[in-house]
C-alpha positions in Angstrom: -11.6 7.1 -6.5 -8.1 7.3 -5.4 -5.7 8.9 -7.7 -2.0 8.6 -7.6 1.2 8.9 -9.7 1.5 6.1 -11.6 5.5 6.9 -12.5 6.0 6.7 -8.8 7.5 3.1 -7.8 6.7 4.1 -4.1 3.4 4.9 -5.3 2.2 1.8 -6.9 3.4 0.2 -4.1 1.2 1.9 -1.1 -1.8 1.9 -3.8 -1.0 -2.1 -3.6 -1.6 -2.0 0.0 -4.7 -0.4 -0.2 -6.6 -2.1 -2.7 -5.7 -5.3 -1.1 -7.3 -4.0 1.9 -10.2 -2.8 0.2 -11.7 -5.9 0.2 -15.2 -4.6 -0.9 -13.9 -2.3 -4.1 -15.0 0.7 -2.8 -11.3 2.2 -4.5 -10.9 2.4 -8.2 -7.7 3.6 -9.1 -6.8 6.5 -11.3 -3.4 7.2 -12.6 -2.5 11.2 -12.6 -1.4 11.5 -15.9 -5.0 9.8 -16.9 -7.1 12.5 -19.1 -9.7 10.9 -16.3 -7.7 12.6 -13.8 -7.3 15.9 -15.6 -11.4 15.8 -15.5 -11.8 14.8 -11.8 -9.3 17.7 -11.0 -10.2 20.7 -13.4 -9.0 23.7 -12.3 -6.5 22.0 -9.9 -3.1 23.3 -11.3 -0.8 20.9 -12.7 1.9 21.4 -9.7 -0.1 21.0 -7.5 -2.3 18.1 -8.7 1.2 16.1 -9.4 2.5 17.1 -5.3 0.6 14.3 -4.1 -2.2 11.5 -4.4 -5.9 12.8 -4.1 -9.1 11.2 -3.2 -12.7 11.7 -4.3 -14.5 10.8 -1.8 -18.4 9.2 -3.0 -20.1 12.7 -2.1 -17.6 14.2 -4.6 -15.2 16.2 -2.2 -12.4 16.0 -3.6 -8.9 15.7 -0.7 -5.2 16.0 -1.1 -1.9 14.8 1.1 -2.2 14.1 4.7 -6.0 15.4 4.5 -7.1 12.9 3.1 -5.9 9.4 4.9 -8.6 9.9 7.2 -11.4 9.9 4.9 -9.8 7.1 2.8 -9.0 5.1 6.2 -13.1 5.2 6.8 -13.6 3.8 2.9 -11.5 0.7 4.3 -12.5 -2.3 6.4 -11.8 -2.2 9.9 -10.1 1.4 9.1 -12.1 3.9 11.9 -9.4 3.3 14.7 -7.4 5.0 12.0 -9.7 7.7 10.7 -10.1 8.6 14.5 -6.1 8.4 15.1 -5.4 10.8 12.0 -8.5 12.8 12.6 -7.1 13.7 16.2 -3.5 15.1 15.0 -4.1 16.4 11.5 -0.7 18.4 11.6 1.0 15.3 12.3 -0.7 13.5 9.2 -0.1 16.3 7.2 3.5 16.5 8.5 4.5 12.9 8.2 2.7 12.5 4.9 4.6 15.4 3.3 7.9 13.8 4.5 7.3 10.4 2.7 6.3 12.6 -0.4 9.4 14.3 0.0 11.6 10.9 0.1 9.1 8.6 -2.1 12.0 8.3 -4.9 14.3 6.7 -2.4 11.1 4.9 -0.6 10.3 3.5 -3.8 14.3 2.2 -4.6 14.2 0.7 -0.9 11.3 -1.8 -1.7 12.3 -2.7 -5.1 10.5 -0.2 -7.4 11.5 0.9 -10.4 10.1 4.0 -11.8 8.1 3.5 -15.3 5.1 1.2 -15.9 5.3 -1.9 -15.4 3.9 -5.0 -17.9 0.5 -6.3 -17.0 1.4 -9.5 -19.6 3.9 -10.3 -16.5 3.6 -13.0 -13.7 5.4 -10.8 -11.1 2.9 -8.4 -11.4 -0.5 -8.1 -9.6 -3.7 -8.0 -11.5 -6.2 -6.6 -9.7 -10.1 -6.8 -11.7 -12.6 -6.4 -9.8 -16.1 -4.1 -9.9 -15.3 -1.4 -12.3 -11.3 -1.7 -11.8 -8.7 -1.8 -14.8 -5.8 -3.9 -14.4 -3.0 -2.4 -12.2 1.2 -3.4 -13.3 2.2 -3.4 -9.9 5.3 -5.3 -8.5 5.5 -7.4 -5.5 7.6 -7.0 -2.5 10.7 -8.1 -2.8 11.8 -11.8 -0.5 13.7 -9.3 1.8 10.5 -7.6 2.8 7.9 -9.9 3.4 7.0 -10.6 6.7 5.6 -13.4 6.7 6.8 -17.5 5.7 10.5 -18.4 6.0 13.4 -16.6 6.1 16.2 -16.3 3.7 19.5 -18.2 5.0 18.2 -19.8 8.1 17.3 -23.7 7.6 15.1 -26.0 10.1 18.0 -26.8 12.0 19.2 -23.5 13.4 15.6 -22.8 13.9 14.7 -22.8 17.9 12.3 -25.2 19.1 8.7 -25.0 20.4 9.3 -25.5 24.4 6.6 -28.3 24.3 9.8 -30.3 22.0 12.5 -29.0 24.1 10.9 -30.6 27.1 12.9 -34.1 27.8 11.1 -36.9 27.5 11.2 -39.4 29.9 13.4 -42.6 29.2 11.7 -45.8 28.7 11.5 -48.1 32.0 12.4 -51.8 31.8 9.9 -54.0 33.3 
């Protein structure tokens, strides 16, 4: 189970992310403020439990922060390169991950988030069902961000060519 703060724009957004990569639904989703959460995390003080997104893993080991993108990187298809990366500089994880924590308010206002839940009833937001998964009110990137498909403000025409259609063809011969 991954758990997360669900008034986090930032948040929603990465959790996104991850259960689109989680093609097998290994992930269910738990919001923080969930009385589910409160029982996966007794005795975890409320500070701390709301600092940063937790997993439990299927043994029932339960990891915080930086600690615990390896283990959720090795939940995810194709993740082990990363699990390995992480696993080798876990001040580094630890480090980087407590800086986006620090900045995921303004994280979350770069991509488009709003803070607050969003409405499931919505067609901008993403429904994800799947094997024992609720439906998650999570927005889509904004046009700015994709990476993929056309780009805002540039048409066909100013578009360069293929060099296969830049080559000259040769002009038709009389006969």
């Amino acid at each position: 189970m991954i758990l997360f703060d669900d008034d986090c724009g930032f948040c929603r957004w990465s959790l996104s992310k991850i259960l689109a990569w989680d093609r097998h639904g290994r992930l269910r989703p738990v919001a923080l403020q969930s009385p589910e959460a409160d029982d996966l995390l007794m005795g975890m003080d409320p500070e701390r439990k709301m600092a940063s997104w937790h997993l439990v893993a299927p043994d029932g080991r339960t990891y915080s922060g930086g600690e615990a993108v390896s283990h959720l990187a090795r939940l995810l298809r194709a993740g082990a390169p990363i699990a390995q990366l992480v696993s080798a500089f876990p001040r580094t994880t630890d480090r980087a991950y407590r800086w986006v924590a620090r900045h995921r308010d303004r994280l979350g206002r770069a991509l488009g988030e709003r803070v607050g839940h969003g409405n499931p009833d919505s067609p901008s937001c993403l429904r994800r069902s799947g094997p024992g998964g609720p439906y998650l009110p999570i927005t889509p990137l904004p046009h700015r961000l994709h990476l993929r498909g056309p780009r805002r403000g540039i048409g066909r025409s100013t578009r360069r060519r293929s060099c296969a259609s830049r080559r000259r063809r040769p002009e038709p011969r009389d006969t």
